[in-house]
C-alpha positions as CSV (number, residue, x, y, z in Angstrom):
1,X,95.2,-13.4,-111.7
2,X,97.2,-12.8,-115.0
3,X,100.4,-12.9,-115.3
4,X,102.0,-10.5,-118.3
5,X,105.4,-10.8,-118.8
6,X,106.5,-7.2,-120.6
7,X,110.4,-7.5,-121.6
8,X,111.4,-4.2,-122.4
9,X,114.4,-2.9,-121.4
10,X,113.5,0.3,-123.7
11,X,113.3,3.1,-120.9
12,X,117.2,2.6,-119.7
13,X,120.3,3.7,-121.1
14,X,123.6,1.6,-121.5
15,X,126.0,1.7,-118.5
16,X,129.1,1.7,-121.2
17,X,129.9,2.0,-124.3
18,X,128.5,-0.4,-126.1
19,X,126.0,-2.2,-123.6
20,X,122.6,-2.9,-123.9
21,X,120.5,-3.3,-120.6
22,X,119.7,-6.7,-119.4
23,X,116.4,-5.9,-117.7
24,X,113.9,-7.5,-120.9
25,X,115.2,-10.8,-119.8
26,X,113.4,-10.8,-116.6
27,X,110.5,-12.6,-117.1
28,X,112.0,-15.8,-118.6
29,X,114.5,-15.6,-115.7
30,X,111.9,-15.4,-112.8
31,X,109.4,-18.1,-114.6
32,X,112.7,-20.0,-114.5
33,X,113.1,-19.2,-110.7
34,X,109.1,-20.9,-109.8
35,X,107.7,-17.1,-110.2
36,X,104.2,-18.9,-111.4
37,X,104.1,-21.7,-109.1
38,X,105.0,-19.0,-106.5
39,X,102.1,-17.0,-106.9
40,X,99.8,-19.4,-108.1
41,X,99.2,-18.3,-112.0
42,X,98.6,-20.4,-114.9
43,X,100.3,-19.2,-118.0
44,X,101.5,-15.9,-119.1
45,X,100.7,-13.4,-121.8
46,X,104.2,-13.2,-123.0
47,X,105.0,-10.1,-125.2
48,X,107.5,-9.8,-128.1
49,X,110.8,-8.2,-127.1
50,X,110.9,-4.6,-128.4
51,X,114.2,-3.6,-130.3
52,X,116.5,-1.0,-127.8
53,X,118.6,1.0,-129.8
54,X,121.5,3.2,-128.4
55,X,120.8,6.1,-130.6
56,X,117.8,9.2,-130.9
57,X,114.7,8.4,-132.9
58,X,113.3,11.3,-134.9
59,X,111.2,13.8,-133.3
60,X,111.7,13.2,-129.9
61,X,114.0,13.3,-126.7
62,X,113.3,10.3,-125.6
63,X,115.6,7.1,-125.8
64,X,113.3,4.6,-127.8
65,X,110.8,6.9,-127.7
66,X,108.9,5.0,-130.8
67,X,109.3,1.6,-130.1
68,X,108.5,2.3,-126.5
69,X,105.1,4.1,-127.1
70,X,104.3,1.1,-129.6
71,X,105.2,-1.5,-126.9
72,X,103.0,0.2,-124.5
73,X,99.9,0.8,-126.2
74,X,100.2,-3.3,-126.9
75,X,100.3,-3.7,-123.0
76,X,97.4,-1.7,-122.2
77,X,95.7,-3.5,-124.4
78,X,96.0,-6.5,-122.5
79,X,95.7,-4.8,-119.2
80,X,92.7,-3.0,-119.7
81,X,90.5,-6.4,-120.4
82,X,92.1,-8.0,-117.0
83,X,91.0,-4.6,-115.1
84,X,87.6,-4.8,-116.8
85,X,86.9,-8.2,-115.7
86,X,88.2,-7.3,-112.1
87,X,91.0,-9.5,-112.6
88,X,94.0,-8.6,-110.8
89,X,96.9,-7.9,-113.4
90,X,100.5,-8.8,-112.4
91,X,102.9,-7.1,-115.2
92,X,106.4,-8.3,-115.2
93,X,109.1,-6.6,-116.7
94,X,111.5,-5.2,-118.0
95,X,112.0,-1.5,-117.1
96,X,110.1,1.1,-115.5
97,X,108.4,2.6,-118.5
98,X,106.3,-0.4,-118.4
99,X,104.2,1.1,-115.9
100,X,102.9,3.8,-118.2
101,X,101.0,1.0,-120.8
102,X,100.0,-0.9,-117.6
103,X,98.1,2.4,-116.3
104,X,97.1,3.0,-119.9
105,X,95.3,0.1,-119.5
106,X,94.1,0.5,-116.6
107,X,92.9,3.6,-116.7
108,X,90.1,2.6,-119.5
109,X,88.2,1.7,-116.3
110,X,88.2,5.0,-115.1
111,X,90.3,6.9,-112.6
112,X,93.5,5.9,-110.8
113,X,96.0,6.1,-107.9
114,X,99.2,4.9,-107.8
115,X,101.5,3.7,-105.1
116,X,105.2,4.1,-106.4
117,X,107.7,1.8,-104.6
118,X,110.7,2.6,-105.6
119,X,114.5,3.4,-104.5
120,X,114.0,6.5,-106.7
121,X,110.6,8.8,-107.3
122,X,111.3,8.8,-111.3
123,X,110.8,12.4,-111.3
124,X,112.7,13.9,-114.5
125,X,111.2,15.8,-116.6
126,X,112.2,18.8,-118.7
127,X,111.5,21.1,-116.3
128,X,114.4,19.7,-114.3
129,X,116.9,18.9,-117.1
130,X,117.6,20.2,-120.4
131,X,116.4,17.3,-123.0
132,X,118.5,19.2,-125.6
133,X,121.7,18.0,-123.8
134,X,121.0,14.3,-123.0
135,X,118.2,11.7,-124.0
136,X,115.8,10.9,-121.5
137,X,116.0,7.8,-120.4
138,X,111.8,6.8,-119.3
139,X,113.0,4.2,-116.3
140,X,114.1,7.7,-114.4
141,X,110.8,9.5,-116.0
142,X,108.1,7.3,-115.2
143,X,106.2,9.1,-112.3
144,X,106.6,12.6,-114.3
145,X,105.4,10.9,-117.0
146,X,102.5,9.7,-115.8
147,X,101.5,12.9,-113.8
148,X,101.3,14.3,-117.1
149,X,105.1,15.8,-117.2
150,X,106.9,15.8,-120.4
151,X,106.5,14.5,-124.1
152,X,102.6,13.8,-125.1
153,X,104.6,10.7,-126.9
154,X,104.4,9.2,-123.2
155,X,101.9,11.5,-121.1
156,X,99.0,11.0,-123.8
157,X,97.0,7.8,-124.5
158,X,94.3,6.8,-126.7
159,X,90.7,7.1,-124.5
160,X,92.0,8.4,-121.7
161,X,92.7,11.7,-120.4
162,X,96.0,13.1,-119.2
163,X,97.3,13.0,-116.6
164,X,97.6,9.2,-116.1
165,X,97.2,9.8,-112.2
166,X,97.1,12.9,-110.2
167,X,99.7,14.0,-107.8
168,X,97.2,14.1,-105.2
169,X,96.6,10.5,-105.6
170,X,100.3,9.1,-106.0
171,X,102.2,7.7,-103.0
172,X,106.1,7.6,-104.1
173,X,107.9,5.2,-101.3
174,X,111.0,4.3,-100.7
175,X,113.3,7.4,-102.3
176,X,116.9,7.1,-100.8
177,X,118.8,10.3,-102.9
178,X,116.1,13.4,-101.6
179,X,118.1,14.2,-99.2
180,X,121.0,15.1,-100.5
181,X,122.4,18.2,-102.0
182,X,122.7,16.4,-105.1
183,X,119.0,15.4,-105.9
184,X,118.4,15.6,-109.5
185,X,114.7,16.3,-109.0
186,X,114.1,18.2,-106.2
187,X,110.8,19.9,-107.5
188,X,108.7,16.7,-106.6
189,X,109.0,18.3,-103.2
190,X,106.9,20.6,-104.3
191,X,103.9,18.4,-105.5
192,X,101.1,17.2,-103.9
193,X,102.4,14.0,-104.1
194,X,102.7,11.5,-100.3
195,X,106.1,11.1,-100.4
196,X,107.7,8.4,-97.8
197,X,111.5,8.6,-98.4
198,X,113.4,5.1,-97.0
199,X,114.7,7.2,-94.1
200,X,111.1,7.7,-92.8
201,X,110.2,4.3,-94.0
202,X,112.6,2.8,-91.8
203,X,111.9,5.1,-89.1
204,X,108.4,4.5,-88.6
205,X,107.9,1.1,-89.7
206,X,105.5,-0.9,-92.2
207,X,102.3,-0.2,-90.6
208,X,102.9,3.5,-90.2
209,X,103.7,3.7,-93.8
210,X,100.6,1.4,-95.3
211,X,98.4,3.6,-92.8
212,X,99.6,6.7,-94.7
213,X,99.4,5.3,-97.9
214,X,96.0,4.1,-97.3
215,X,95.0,7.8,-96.3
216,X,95.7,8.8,-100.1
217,X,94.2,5.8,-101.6
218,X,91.3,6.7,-99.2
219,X,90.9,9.9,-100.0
220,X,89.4,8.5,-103.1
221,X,87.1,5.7,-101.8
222,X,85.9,4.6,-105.2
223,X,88.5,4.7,-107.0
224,X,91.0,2.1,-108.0
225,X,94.8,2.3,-107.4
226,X,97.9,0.4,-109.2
227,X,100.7,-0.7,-107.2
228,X,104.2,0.0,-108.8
229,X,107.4,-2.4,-107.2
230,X,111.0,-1.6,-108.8
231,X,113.1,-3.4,-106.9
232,X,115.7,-1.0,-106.5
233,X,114.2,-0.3,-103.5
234,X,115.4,-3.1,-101.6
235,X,119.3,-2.5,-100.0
236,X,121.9,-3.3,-102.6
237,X,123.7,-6.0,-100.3
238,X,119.7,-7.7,-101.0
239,X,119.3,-7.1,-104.6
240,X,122.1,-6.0,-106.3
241,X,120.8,-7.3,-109.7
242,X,119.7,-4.0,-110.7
243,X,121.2,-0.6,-113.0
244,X,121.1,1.6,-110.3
245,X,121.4,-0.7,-107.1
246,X,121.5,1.7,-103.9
247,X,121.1,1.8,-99.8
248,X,119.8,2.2,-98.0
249,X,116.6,0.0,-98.7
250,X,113.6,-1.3,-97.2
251,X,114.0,-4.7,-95.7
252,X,112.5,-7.1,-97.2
253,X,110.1,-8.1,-94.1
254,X,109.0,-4.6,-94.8
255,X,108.8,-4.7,-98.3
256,X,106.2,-7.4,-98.0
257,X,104.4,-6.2,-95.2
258,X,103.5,-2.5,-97.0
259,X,102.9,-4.3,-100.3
260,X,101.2,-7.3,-98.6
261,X,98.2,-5.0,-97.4
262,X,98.0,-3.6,-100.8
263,X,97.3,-6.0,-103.2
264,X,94.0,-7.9,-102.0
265,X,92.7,-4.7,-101.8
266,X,89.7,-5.4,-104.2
267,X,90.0,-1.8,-105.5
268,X,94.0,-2.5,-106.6
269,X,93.6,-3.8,-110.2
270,X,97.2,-4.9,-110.2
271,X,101.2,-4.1,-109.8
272,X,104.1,-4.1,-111.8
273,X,107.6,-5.8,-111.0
274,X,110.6,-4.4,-112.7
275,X,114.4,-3.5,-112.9
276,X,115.4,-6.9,-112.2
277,X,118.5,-7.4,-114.7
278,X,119.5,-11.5,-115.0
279,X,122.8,-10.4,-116.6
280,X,123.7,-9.2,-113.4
281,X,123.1,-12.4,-111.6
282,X,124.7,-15.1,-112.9
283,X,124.2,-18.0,-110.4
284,X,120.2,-16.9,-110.4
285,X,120.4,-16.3,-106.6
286,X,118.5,-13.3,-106.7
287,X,115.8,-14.2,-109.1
288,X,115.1,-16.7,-106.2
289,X,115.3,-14.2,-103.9
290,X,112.8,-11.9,-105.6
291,X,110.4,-14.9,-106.3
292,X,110.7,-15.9,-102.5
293,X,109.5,-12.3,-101.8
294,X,106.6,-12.6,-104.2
295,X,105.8,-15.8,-103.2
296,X,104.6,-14.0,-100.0
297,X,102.4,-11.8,-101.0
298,X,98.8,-12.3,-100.9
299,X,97.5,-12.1,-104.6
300,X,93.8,-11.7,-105.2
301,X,92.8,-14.3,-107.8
302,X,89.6,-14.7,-109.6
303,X,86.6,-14.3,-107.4
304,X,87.9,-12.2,-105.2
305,X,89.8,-15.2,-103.3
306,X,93.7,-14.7,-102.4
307,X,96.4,-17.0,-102.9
């Protein structure tokens, strides 16, 4: 396994005047927290912080649209050797948008499928809102973006070809808003994408929802799959340290159990971990809480063997 740590906080906009999103200093806070030790890597790839800016950059719609293509090219580049080598890539961030340079990278390897764990399915995209009225913020984007939905700034890569995944090969659980009247995105309905809100999640358990989610991945036997975690999906009164903190959630018994009989998979080439915001855990209590979680989870490590 290698460990990336990818502290960008670039994809989310400031919850008040004047703030700047806490989510880049996640890595040092959960390597802090025993995150290594817990899952049995040596040390990380640490990437420079990117500079977030408030403001628009020329040319596009997209809040820290430059820096953040720059920052993920430089993470794909240190995905794609860890996929290459079969080495099981664990990228933690940071935001969201993270997950676009870590399927960058992976995708050099050929094509992908994604399972999207997430309190929200990331789904704007300008045929859902009007980019001339707002910025975009990419940690609300990502799964557009990578199903090839929105600026080529995000949606294209060097040596790959667009889209990042297919919606036919995305599973997007955990959603907790799609059922209300409100949903900002409600055309992901119409996609071929698995979806398994939290509601039916909840409803039919772990195992029901791994054996669906292997039916996509298995759709596509020889093809390799990445495994997305924001950790927005867990219940706000279990992880609170997040922008956009929510319920209902997935346990986490749950949580582990579906991600658990993902990630020795030999075809998953890795996962990312993101949202987690230190500023908004003071005492640390739910870094330890997140590493706890990870600490359960059954890593593949070099040679195929699983920590």
């Amino acid at each position: 396994m290698i460990v990336i740590a990818a502290p960008s906080n670039l994809g989310l906009r400031p919850l008040r005047p004047g703030h700047e999103p806490g989510a880049w200093r996640a890595p040092a806070a959960l390597f802090d927290a025993g995150l290594l030790d817990a899952v049995g890597a040596g040390a990380p790839v640490t990437m420079a912080r990117p500079v977030w800016k408030p403001g628009a950059d020329p040319d596009t719609r997209l809040r820290n649209g430059r820096a953040m293509r720059d920052f993920n090219l430089a993470l794909a580049d240190h995905v794609a050797p860890a996929c290459a080598r079969r080495e099981f890539a664990l990228v933690v961030g940071g935001d969201c948008s993270i997950l676009l340079g870590a399927l960058a990278g992976a995708r050099r390897g050929g094509p992908l499928s994604l399972v999207h764990v997430d309190g929200h399915s990331d789904f704007r995209h300008p045929g859902n809102y009007d980019p001339e009225s707002m910025l975009g913020a990419v940690a609300g984007m990502d799964l557009a973006l990578a199903t090839g939905r929105g600026e080529a700034l995000m949606t294209e890569w060097p040596g790959v070809a667009s889209p990042l995944v297919q919606d036919r090969h995305v599973v997007q659980i955990g959603e907790r808003d799609g059922r209300r009247p409100e949903f900002a995105w409600p055309d992901v309905n119409d996609t071929e994408i698995e979806r398994i809100d939290v509601f039916a999640a909840n409803d039919i358990g772990p195992q029901a929802v791994l054996a669906r989610t292997r039916r996509t991945l298995d759709a596509a036997p020889d093809q390799r799959f990445w495994v997305h975690l924001d950790v927005d999906v867990l219940d706000a009164a279990v992880m609170p340290a997040v922008d956009s903190p929510g319920s209902p959630g997935i346990a986490p018994d749950d949580l582990v159990a579906i991600v658990a009989g993902l990630v020795p998979d030999p075809r998953c080439a890795g996962m990312t971990v993101t949202v987690f915001d230190p500023d908004l855990d003071p005492d640390g209590r739910h870094a330890r809480t997140l590493v706890d979680l990870l600490a359960r989870l059954p890593f593949r490590r070099a040679g195929g063997h699983i920590s």
